[in-house]
C-alpha positions in Angstrom: 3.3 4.7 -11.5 3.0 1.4 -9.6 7.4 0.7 -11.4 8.2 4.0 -10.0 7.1 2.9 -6.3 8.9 -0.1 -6.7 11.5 1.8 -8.0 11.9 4.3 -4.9 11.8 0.6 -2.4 14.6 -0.9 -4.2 16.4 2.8 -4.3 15.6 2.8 -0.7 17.0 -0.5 0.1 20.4 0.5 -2.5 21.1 4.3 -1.4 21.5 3.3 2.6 23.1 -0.2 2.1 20.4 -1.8 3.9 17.3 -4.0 2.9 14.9 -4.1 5.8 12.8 -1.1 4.0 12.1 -3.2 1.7 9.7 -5.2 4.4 7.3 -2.3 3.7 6.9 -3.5 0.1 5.4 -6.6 1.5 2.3 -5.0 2.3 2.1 -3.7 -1.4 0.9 -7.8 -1.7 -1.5 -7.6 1.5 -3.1 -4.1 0.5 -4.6 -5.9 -2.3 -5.9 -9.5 -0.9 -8.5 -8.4 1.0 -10.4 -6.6 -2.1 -9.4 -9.6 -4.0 -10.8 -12.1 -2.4 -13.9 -10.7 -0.6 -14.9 -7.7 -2.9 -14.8 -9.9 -6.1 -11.8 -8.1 -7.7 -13.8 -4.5 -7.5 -12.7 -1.7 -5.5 -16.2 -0.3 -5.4 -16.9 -2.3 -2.1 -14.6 0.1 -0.7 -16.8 3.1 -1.0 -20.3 1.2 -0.6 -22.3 1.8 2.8 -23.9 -1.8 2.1 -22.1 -5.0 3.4 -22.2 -7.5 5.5 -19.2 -9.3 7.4 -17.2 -10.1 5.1 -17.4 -6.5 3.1 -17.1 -5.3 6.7 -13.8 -7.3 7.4 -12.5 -6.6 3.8 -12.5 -2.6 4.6 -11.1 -3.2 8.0 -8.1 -5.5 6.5 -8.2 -3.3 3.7 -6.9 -0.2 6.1 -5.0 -2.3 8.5 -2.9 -2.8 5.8 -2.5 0.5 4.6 -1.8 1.8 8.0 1.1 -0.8 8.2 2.4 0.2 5.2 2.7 3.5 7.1 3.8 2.0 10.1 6.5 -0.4 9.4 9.0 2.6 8.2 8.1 4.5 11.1 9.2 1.2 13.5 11.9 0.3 11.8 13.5 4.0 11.9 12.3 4.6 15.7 14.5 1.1 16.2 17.5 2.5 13.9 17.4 -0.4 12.0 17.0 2.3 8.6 18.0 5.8 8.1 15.8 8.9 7.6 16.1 9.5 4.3 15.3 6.0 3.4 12.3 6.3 5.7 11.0 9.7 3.5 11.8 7.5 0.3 9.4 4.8 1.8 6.6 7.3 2.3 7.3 9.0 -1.2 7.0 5.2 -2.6 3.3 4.8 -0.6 2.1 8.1 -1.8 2.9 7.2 -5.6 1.2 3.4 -4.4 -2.1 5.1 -3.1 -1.9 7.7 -6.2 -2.0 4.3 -8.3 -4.8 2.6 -6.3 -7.0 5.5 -6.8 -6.3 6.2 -10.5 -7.3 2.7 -10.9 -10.3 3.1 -8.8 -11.3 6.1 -10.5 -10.6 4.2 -14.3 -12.8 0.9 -12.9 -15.7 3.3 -12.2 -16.1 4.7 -15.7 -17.9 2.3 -18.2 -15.8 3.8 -21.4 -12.6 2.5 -20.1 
């Protein structure tokens, strides 16, 4: 799933002879960081009502993130810099992203796996 959203940024980039969506697919490397390095490599901070200020800052990067992954698409076709249809492709790559994340969060909560 994760190949097929890089897939549909590079085929965003090709169809529309242009590669500023694929500034989007930077936050694809920020989404991650935060959990990384302050929820020790588990996503399960993200759904804990414990923390402190790091767990606290970690979720709050954590959706910043995830909201610019929305948002950079949105900016970059409100400044005609990219077309529409590369724009839909962008969100239809962040959909198939999230769909990933959560399988994968759903798979590291399960002990058999």
């Amino acid at each position: 799933m994760f190949s097929a959203s890089i897939m549909l940024q590079i085929l965003a980039c090709a169809l529309y002879s242009n590669w500023w969506p694929m500034l989007s697919a930077l936050m694809y490397v920020v989404v991650p960081m935060p959990c990384l390095f302050f929820g020790g490599g588990s996503t399960q901070f993200l759904t804990s009502t414990d923390g402190g200020g790091w767990i606290d800052a970690a979720k709050f990067m954590t959706g910043a993130s995830a909201v610019g992954s929305l948002a950079i698409p949105i900016i970059l076709r409100h400044a005609d810099m990219i077309e529409t249809g590369a724009m839909f492709i962008e969100f239809t790559s962040f959909f198939i992203f999230v769909c990933t994340v959560l399988c994968f969060h759903r798979a590291s909560l399960e002990d058999e796996w």
